[in-house]
N, C-alpha and C positions, 0 to 999 in steps of 0.2 A: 678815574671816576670810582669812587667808594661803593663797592656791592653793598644791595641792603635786602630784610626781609621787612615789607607793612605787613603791618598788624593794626586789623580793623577792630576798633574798641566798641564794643556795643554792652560797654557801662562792666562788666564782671569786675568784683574786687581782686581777679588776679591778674590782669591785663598788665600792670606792671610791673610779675614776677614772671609772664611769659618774656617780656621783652628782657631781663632780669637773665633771664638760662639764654636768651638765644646769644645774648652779647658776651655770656662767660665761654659760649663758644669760638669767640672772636669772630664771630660776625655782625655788622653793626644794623640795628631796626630803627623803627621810630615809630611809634603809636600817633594814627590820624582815628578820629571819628567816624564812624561807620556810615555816614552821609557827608561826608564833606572827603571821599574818597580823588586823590591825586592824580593828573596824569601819568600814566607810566613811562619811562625809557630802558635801557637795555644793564640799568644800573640794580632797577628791582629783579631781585633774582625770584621771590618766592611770596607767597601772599599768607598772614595766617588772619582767621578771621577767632575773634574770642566768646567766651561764654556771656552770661547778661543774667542777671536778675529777672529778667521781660520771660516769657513762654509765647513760642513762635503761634499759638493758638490765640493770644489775646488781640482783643482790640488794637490793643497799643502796642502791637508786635512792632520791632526795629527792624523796616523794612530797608535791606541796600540794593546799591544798584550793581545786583549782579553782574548783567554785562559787562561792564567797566574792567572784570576781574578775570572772571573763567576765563581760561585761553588764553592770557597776556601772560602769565607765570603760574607755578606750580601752585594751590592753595589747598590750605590742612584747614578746616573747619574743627575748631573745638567746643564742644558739649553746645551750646546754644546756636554754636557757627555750623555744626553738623545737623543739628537739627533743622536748620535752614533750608543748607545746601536737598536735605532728603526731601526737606515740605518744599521747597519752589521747584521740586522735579518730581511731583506724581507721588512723592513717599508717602507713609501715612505716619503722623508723630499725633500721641493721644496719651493724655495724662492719664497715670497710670499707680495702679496698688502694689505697682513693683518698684517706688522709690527708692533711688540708691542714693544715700549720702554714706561717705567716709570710707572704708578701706576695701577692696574688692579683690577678686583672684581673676586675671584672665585667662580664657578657656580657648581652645580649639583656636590658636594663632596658626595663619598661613604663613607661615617662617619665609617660605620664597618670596613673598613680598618685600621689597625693600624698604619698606617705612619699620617692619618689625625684625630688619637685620640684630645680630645681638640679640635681641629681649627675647628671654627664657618661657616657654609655656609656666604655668601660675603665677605669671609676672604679679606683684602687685601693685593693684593704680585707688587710686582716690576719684570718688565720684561725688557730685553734688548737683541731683538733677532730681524733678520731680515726670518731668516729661517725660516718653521714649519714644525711639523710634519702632514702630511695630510692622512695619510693613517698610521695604527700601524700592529706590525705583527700580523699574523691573531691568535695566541695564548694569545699575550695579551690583557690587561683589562683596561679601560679608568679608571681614577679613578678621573680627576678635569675638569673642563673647562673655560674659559672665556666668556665673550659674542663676542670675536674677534677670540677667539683661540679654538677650540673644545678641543684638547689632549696637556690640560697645566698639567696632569700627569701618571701616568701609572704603570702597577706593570706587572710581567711575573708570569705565576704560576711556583712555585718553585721545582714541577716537572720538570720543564724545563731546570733548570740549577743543581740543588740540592742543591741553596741557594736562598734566596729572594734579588730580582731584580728589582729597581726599579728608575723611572727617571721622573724628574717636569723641565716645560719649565723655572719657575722665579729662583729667586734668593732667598734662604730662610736665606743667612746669611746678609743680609742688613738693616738695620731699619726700611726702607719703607714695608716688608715686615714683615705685625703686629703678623703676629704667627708662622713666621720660629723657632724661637729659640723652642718653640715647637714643631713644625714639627722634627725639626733636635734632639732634645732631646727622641721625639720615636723613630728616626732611631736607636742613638746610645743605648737607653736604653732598648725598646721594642724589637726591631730587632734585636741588635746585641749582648744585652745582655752586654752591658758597666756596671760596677758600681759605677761608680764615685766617684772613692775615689783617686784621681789626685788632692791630697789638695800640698799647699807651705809646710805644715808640713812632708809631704809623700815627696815631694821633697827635701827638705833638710835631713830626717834620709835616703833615698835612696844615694842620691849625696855623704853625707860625708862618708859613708859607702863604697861607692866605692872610692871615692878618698882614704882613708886611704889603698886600697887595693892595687890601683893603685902606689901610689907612696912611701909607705912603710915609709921607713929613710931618703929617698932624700929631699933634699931641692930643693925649688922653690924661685925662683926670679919672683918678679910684680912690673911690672913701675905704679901708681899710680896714677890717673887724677883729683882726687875729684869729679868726676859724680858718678850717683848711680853702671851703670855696674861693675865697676874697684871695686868700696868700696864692692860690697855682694860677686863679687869673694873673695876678698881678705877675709872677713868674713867665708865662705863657706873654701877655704883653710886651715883658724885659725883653724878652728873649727877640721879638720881633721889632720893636721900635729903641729898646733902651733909655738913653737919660728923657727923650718924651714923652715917657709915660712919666707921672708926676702923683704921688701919693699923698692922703693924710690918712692920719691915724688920731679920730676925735678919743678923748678919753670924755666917757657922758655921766664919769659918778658911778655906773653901773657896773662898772667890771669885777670880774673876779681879783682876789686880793695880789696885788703887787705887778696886775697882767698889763698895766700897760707900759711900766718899764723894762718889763721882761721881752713882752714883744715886739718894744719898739727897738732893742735890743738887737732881735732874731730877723726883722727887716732888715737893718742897718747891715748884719754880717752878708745878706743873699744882694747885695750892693744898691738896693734898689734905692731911686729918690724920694726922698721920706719925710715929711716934716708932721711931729707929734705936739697936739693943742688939747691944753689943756681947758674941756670947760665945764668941770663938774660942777659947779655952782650956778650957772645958769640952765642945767637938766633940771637942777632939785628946784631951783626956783620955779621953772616951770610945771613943774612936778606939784607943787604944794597943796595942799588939799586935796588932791584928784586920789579917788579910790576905784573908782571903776576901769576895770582890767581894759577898755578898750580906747575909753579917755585917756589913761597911762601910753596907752600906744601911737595913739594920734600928738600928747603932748611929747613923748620921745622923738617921733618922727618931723616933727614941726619944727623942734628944734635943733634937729642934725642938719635938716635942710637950709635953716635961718647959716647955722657953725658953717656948714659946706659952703655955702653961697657966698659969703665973706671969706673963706680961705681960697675957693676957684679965683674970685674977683683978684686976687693978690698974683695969680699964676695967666700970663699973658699970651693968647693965640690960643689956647684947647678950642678944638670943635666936639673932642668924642668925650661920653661919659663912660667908663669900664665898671658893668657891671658882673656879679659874679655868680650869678642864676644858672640854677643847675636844673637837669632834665625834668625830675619832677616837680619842679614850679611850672614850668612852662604846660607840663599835662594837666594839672589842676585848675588852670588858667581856662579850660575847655570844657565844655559838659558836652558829653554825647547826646543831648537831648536838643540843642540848639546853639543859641550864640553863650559869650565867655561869659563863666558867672567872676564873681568876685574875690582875689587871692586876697589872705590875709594882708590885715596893712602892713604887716612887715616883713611880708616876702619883695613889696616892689619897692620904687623909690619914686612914684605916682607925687606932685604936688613941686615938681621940680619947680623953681618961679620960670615962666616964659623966656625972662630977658638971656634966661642961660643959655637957650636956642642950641642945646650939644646934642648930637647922633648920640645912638646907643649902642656899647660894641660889647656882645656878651659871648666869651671864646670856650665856656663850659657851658653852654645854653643845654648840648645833646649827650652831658654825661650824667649818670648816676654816681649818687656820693663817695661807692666805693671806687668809681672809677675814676673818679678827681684825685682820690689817693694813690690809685697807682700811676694818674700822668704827673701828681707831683712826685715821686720815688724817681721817676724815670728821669724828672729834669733836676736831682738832687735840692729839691726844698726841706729843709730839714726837718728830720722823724717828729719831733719836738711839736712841733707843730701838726705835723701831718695825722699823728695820734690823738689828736685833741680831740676830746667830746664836742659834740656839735653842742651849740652856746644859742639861745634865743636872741635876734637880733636886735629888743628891748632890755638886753640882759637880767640884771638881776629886782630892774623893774616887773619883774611879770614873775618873779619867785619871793616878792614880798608883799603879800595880800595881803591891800588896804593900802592905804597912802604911804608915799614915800617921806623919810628925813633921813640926812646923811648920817644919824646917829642908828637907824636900822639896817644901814646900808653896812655899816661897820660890824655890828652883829654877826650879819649875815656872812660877810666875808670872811671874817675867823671862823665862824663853824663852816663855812663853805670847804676852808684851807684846809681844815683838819680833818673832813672828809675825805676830800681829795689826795691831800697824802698818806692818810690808813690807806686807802687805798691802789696807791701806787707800789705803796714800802710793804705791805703783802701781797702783788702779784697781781691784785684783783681790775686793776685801769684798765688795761690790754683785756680784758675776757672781758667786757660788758660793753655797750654802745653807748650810755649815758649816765653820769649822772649826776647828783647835785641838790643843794641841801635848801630849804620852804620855810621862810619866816611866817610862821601863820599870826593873825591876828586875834589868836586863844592866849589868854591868861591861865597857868594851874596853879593849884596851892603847893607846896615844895618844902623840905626840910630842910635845911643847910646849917651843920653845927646844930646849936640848941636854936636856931631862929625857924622862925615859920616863914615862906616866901611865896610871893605871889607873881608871876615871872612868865616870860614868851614858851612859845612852844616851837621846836624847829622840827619839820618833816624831812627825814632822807628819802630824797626819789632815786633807783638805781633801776635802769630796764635793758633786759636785752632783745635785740634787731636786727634787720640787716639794712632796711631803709629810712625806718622812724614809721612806713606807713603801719605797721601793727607792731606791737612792741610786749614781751613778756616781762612781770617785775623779774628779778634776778636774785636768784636763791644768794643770797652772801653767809657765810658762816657766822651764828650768832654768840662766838668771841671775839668777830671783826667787829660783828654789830654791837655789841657790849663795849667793847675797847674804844669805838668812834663814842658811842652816847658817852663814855666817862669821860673823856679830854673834855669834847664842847660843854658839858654842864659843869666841869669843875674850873673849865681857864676862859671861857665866853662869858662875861660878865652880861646880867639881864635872860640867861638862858636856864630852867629848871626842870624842862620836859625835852624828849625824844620820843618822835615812835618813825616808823617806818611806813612808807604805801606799799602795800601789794596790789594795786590794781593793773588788770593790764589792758592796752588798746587795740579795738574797743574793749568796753565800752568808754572807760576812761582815756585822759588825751596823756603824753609824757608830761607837758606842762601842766602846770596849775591852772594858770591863765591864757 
């Protein structure tokens, strides 16, 4: 049975970087909703509850059900969760003239405490709190402070609950905070008695172990994208069922230039069963006229499932669909505030027809991106792939605003290629998480020779990340950026403008659309 740490979401946008540091510990978590809390077994080792956008003073406080928690395992309340733990036990928290956002020094650390094993007096942590705690209950023990902040953290005796309880104003899964990943690594090692042995290698002998259990003699069917997700499921599949797992790989018109020879290619070498259909002329046709970014997405997705439903129908016996959903689709899919809101249309594959009547077997459901990359390293899927930039599942329909024709579609592919490779043949692929080139729908005026030109304009998107959920643009050297805009406007026929986005996320999204 896999040791875990829950972690109670109560909405903070770092809830999925806490869970982020505790897994590079190799210990495995899982984010549930702060009211939709699990029963426990002897599997959870440790509880952390997260911060919130909410102030335990308002109205709409996110109220949990404590009991469920204290006492069954160890729990670390952070900045909203500690605030909690002090107001539902007599503390006193009161919005305060002494707001700490951003980089703090801690003060007066009880070293003999185990949770601040390692961390240095003047540690520095990152705070983002308008609240404080001004008063603790009269049983608890200070154990950090600030020069702004008295009780930036605190411990209950464990008499008190019959487990260790405890709660810090900052943030210890953020950067700026220089010795959380320690902090957080006594919680789960010292405290809760983790062992970390939550490797890719332990996930993949776990994973195919149960897939083979799960799905016995059935065949699965997997639509195919050529991103990493789609390729280590399909891997992970192999590895447990073999020739019944049974793949396509649609090409929609959309791909990047030359990708679906190349990929169908890079399947064929990893043995898998693979058959590649070609249907770009029935995407554009469904495509035609449509400019609205979210009608392009519903008529992509309309039509992979029309392609798919007539390629399963050809493949005899599947019960299971293999999909290739990674952890955070499946969080998004949750609001801490009540039932599921709505994932984008094309993170799911929603509108399946009935008559398919197939299970759904998703064997990366509980990883993050970066760790799909390391279960595929670990089961030899090649780097080639495993380095790819993450690709929009409408492809390059949703990076050419305004309606699609296959003759913009070709546009875009050359200057897509030519970005892509500056970018490889100087070094720069590998240092950035994304990116990729924006057919806009602007016309500029141009000089070319003695003529005057009136011509598209192509956007370079380039960002760096670690998850896609916030994303910085990415400083590129402006001889790189010079050397790309000369190739596309001198060998991209129809193209006379470059500029570059600097936006980053938020507020801006990576995509366009």
């Amino acid at each position: 049975m896999t040791q875990q740490i829950l972690i109670l979401d109560f909405g903070s946008q770092y809830t999925q970087l806490i869970a982020r540091r505790v897994r590079e510990l190799n210990v495995y978590c899982e984010i549930v909703p702060y009211n939709k809390i699990p029963d426990f077994d002897k599997s959870t080792k440790g509880i952390i509850l997260s911060g919130s956008p909410f102030s335990v003073l308002q109205k709409e406080a996110l109220i949990p059900e404590l009991d469920k928690v204290l006492g069954k395992a160890p729990v670390l309340g952070v900045c909203y969760g500690a605030q909690y733990l002090a107001h539902a036990h007599e503390g006193t928290v009161a919005s305060s003239n002494k707001r700490e956002y951003g980089r703090a020094k801690l003060s007066s650390i009880v070293n003999q405490d185990v949770l601040f094993k390692d961390v240095p007096q003047d540690s520095q942590v990152w705070m983002s709190h308008g609240d404080t705690i001004t008063e603790l209950p009269s049983s608890f023990e200070l154990l950090a402070s600030t020069a702004d902040v008295e009780v930036a953290a605190f411990k209950a005796p464990e008499a008190t609950f019959g487990a260790p309880v405890y709660g810090i104003q900052f943030h210890p899964e953020v950067t700026h905070s220089s010795d959380g990943k320690q902090l957080l690594k006594n919680f789960c090692y010292d405290i809760c008695g983790c062992d970390g042995d939550w490797t890719p290698a332990h996930f993949v002998e776990e994973t195919v172990a149960s897939l083979k259990k799960q799905l016995g003699d059935d065949k699965v069917l997997l639509g195919l994208s050529g991103g990493v997700d789609s390729s280590v499921a399909a891997a992970l599949l192999q590895k447990a069922i073999g020739k019944n797992l049974i793949c396509f790989f649609i090409d929609n018109g959309l791909l990047r230039k030359d990708e679906f020879e190349e990929v169908l290619e890079s399947y064929k070498g990893m043995g898998l069963n693979i058959t590649g259909v070609d249907s770009k002329q029935r995407f554009y046709d469904a495509l035609a006229g449509i400019s609205d970014p979210e009608g392009k997405r519903k008529a992509i997705g309309k039509t992979f499932i029309e392609v798919f439903d007539e390629e399963a129908n050809k493949a005899k016996g599947v019960t299971w669909l293999g999909q290739g959903t990674i952890y955070p689709d499946v969080i998004e899919s949750v609001s801490v505030h009540g039932p599921s809101v709505t994932i984008k249309s094309h993170h799911n594959v929603g509108g399946l027809p009935d008559h398919m009547n197939l299970k759904i077997v998703e064997p990366l459901r509980s990883l993050f991106k970066d760790e799909v990359r390391e279960v595929g390293a670990e089961m030899g899927v090649p780097k080639h792939i495993l380095s790819r930039h993450p690709f929009p599942g409408p492809g390059l329909g949703i990076r050419i605003l305004g309606d699609i024709t296959a003759e913009k579609v070709a546009i875009l592919q050359e200057a897509d290629a030519i970005y892509t490779n500056h970018l490889k043949s100087s070094g720069w692929y590998d240092k950035v998480w994304q990116a990729g080139a924006i057919l806009l729908p602007v016309q500029t005026v141009g000089v070319m020779g003695d003529e005057r030109t009136y011509e598209k304009t192509v956007a370079l998107r380039c960002v760096n990340s670690v998850d896609g959920m916030t994303a910085e643009w990415s400083r590129l050297p402006y001889d790189l950026l010079a050397d790309i805009s000369g190739e596309i406007i001198n060998n991209v026929r129809g193209v006379n403008r470059v500029v570059y986005d600097i936006s980053t996320k938020p507020p801006a999204t990576i995509e366009w659309e």
